[in-house]
C-alpha positions as CSV (number, residue, x, y, z in Angstrom):
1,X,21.8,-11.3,17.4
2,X,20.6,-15.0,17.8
3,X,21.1,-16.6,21.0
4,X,22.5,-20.1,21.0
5,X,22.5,-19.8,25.3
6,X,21.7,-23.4,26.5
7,X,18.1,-23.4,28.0
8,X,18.4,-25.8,30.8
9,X,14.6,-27.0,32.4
10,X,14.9,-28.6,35.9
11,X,11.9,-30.0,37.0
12,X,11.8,-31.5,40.8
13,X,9.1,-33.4,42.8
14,X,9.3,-32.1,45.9
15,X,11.3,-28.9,46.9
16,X,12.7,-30.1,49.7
17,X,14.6,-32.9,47.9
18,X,17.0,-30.5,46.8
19,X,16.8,-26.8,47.7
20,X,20.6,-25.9,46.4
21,X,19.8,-27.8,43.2
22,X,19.1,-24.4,41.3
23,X,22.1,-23.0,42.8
24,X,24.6,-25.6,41.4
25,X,22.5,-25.7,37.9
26,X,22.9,-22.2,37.5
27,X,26.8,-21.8,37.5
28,X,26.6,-23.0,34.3
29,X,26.6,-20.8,31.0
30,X,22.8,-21.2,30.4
31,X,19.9,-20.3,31.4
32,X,17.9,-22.1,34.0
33,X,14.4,-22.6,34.2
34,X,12.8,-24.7,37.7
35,X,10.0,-26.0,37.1
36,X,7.0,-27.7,39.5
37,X,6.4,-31.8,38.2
38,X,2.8,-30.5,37.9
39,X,3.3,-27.7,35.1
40,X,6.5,-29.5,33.1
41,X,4.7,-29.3,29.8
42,X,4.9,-25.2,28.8
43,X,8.4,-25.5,29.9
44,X,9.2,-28.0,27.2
45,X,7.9,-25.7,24.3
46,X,10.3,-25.0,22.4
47,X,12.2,-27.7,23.4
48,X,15.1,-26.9,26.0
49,X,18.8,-27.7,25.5
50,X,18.9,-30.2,28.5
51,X,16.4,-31.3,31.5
52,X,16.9,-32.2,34.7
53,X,14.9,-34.5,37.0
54,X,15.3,-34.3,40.3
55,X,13.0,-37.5,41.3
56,X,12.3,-38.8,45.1
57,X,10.7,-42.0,44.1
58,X,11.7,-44.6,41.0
59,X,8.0,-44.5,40.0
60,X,8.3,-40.3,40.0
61,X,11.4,-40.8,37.7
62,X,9.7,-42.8,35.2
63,X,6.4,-40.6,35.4
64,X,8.5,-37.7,34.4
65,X,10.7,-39.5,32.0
66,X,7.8,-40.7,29.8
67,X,6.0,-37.1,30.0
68,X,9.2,-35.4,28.8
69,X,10.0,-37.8,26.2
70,X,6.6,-37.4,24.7
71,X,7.1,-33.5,24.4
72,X,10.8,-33.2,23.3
73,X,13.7,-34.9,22.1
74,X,16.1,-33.0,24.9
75,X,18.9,-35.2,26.2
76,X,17.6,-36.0,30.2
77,X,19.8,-36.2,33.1
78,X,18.5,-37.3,36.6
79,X,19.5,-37.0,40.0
80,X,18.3,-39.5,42.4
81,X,18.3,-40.1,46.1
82,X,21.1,-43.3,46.3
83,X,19.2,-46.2,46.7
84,X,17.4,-45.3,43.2
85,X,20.7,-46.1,41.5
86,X,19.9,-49.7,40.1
87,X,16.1,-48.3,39.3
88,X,17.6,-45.2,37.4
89,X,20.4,-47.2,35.7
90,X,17.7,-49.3,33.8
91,X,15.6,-46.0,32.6
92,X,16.9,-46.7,29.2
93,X,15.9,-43.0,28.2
94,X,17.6,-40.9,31.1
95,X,21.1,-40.1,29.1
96,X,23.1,-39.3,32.4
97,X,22.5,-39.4,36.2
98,X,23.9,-38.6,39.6
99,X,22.7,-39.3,43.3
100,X,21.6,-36.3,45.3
101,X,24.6,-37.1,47.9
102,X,27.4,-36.1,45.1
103,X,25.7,-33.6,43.3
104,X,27.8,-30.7,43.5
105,X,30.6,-30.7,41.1
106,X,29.6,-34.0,39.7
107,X,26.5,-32.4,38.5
108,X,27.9,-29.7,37.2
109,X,30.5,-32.1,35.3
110,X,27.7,-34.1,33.8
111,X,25.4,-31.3,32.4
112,X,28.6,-29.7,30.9
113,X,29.4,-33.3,28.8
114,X,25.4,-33.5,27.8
115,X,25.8,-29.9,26.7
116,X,28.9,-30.6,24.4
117,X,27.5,-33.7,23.3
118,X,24.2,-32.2,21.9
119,X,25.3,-28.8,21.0
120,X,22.8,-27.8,18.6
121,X,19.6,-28.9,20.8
122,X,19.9,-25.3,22.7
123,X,20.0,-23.3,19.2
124,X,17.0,-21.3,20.3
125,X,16.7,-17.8,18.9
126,X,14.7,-15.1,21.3
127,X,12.9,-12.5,20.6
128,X,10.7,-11.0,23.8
129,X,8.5,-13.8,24.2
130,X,8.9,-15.3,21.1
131,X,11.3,-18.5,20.6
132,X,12.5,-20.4,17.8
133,X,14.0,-23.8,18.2
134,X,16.5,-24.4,15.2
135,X,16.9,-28.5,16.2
136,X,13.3,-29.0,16.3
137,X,11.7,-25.8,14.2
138,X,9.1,-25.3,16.7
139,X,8.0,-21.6,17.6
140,X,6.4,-20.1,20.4
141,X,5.2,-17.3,21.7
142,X,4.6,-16.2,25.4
143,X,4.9,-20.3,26.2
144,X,2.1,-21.4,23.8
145,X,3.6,-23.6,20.7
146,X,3.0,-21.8,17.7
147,X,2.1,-24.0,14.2
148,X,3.4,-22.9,11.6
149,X,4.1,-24.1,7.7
150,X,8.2,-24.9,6.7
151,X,8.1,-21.9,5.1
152,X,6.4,-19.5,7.2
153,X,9.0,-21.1,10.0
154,X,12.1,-20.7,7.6
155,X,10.8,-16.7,6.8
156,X,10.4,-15.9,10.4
157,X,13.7,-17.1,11.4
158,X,15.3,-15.4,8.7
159,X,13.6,-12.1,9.7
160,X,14.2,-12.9,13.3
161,X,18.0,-13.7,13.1
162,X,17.9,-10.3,11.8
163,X,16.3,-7.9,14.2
164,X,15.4,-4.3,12.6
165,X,17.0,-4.6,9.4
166,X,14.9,-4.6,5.7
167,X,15.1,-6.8,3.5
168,X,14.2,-6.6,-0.3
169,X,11.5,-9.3,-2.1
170,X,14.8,-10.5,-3.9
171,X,16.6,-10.9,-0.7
172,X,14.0,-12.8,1.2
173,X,13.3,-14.8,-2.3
174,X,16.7,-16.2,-2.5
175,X,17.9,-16.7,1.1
176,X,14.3,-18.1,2.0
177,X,12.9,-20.3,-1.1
178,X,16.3,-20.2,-2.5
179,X,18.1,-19.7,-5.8
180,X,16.0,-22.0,-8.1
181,X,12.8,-20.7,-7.1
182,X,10.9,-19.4,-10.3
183,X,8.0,-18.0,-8.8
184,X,7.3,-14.0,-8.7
185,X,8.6,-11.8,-6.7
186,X,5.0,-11.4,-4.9
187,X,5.4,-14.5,-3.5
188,X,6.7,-12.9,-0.2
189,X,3.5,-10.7,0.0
């Protein structure tokens, strides 16, 4: 069965900041993944439904803005210490943010609008360690991105979607390259 679970990363600069911060993440439907500033970049392969930043410093925010944004497309909320408010309101590419001091159901309020308004960023199908991102067709397996041609990405998602059922040339001909293809059957092979 594929698994459209949001996959939320939340990566924070120091742990101290905010220890509850998983806590409060994880009461909502998705999976949560914490991750150390220092190893962000396996985390964002596939790409995750949302990230969090949980920043000490304005310079740390941006630092971590501009490293996500160069790995994935994920909407990005922040949360801040208070007197980063005017710094974090002109981060034009943080889509949401909340101070550290009114985190608690605000947060949760916040992550719960970003999930509904990018619903089909957390289409991720799972498979042990493998993962398929439908918003941005990127595979991986056990963390390590996975290239792969559009086809071979459309065939494994088809057989994926699917867990231990068979599938004919014919069937994998027209659900994969579609009804107009007019190649042989062997194709497949």
């Amino acid at each position: 069965m594929t698994q459209t679970q949001a996959h939320i990363v939340v990566v924070q600069t120091e742990d101290a900041l905010a220890p509850d911060i998983s806590r409060m993440v994880a009461a909502t439907p998705a999976t949560v993944e914490m991750v150390a500033a220092d190893s962000l970049e396996a985390a964002l392969h596939p790409s995750p439904t949302l990230v969090v930043v949980v920043a000490a410093t304005a310079d740390e925010l941006s630092h971590l803005v501009r490293t996500i944004k160069a790995f994935t497309r994920s909407p990005l909320m922040a949360v801040v210490l208070p007197d980063m408010v005017q710094a974090t309101a002109a981060q034009t590419a943080v889509d949401d943010f909340t101070t550290l001091d009114t985190c608690g159901t605000d947060l949760l309020a916040r992550i719960q609008r970003l999930l509904r308004a990018h619903p089909d960023s957390g289409e991720i199908i799972r498979r042990g360690d493998l993962a398929i991102n439908s918003a941005t067709c990127e595979v991986s397996l056990g963390g390590r991105l996975i290239e792969l041609t559009f086809k071979e990405y459309s065939l494994l998602k088809f057989l994926a979607g699917s867990p231990g059922r068979v599938f004919s040339r014919e069937v994998l001909l027209s659900r994969v390259w579609g009804y107009d293809y007019y190649g042989g059957d062997r194709t497949v092979d």
